[in-house]
C-alpha positions as CSV (number, residue, x, y, z in Angstrom):
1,X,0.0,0.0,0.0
2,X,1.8,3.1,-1.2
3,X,1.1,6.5,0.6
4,X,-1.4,8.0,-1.8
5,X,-3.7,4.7,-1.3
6,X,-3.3,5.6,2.5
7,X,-4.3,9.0,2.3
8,X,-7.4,7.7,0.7
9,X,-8.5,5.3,2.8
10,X,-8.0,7.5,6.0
11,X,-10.0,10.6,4.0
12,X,-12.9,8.1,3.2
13,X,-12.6,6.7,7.1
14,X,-12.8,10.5,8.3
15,X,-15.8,11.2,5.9
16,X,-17.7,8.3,7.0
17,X,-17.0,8.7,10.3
18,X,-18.2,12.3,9.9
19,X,-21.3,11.4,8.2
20,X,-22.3,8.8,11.0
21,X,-21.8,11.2,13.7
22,X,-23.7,14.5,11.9
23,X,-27.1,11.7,11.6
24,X,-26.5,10.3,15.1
25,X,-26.2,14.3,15.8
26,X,-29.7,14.6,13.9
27,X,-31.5,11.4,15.2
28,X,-30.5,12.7,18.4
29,X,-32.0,15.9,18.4
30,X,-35.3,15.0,16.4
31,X,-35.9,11.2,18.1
32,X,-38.7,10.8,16.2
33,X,-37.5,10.5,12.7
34,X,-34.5,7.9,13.7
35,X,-36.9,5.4,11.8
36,X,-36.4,7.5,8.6
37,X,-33.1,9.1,9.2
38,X,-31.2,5.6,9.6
39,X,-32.1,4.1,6.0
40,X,-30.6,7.7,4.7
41,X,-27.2,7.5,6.7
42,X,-26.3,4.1,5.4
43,X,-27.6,4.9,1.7
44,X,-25.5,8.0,2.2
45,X,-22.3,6.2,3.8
46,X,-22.8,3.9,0.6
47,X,-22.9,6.5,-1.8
48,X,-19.8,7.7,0.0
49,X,-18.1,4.7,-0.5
50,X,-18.9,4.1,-4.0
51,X,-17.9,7.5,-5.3
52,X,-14.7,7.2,-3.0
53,X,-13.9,3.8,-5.4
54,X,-12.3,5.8,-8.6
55,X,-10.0,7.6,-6.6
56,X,-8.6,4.6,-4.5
57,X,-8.2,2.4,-8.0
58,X,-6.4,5.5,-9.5
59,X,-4.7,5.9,-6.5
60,X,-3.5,2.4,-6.5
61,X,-2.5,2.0,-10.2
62,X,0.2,5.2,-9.2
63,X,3.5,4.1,-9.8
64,X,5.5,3.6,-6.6
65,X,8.1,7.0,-6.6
C-alpha cells in the first residue's frame, strides 16, 4: 500500500465517520425521525463509498516513486 492509497483510505474513514456522527447528531435531536433518518445514513455512507472507489483504484495503479 503506497502513501497515496493511504491517504485515501483515512479521508474516506474521516468522511464516514463524519457522516455517521452528523445523523446520530440529527436522530438525536429529532428522536422521532430515527426510523427515517437511519435508512438515509447508510444509503448516504454507501454513496460515499462508492464514489470514494475511482480515486482509491487511480490511486493504486500510481506508480511507486
Amino acid at each position: 500500500m503506497n502513501r497515496a492509497v493511504a491517504a485515501e483510505v483515512l479521508h474516506l474513514a474521516a468522511g464516514l465517520l463524519l457522516t455517521l456522527a452528523f445523523f446520530r447528531a440529527a436522530i438525536w435531536s429529532y428522536p422521532q425521525g430515527a426510523g427515517s433518518l437511519e435508512p438515509v445514513c447508510v444509503l448516504t455512507m454507501l454513496a460515499l463509498l462508492a464514489m470514494s472507489v475511482p480515486a482509491l483504484v487511480k490511486a493504486a495503479r500510481q506508480p511507486r516513486n
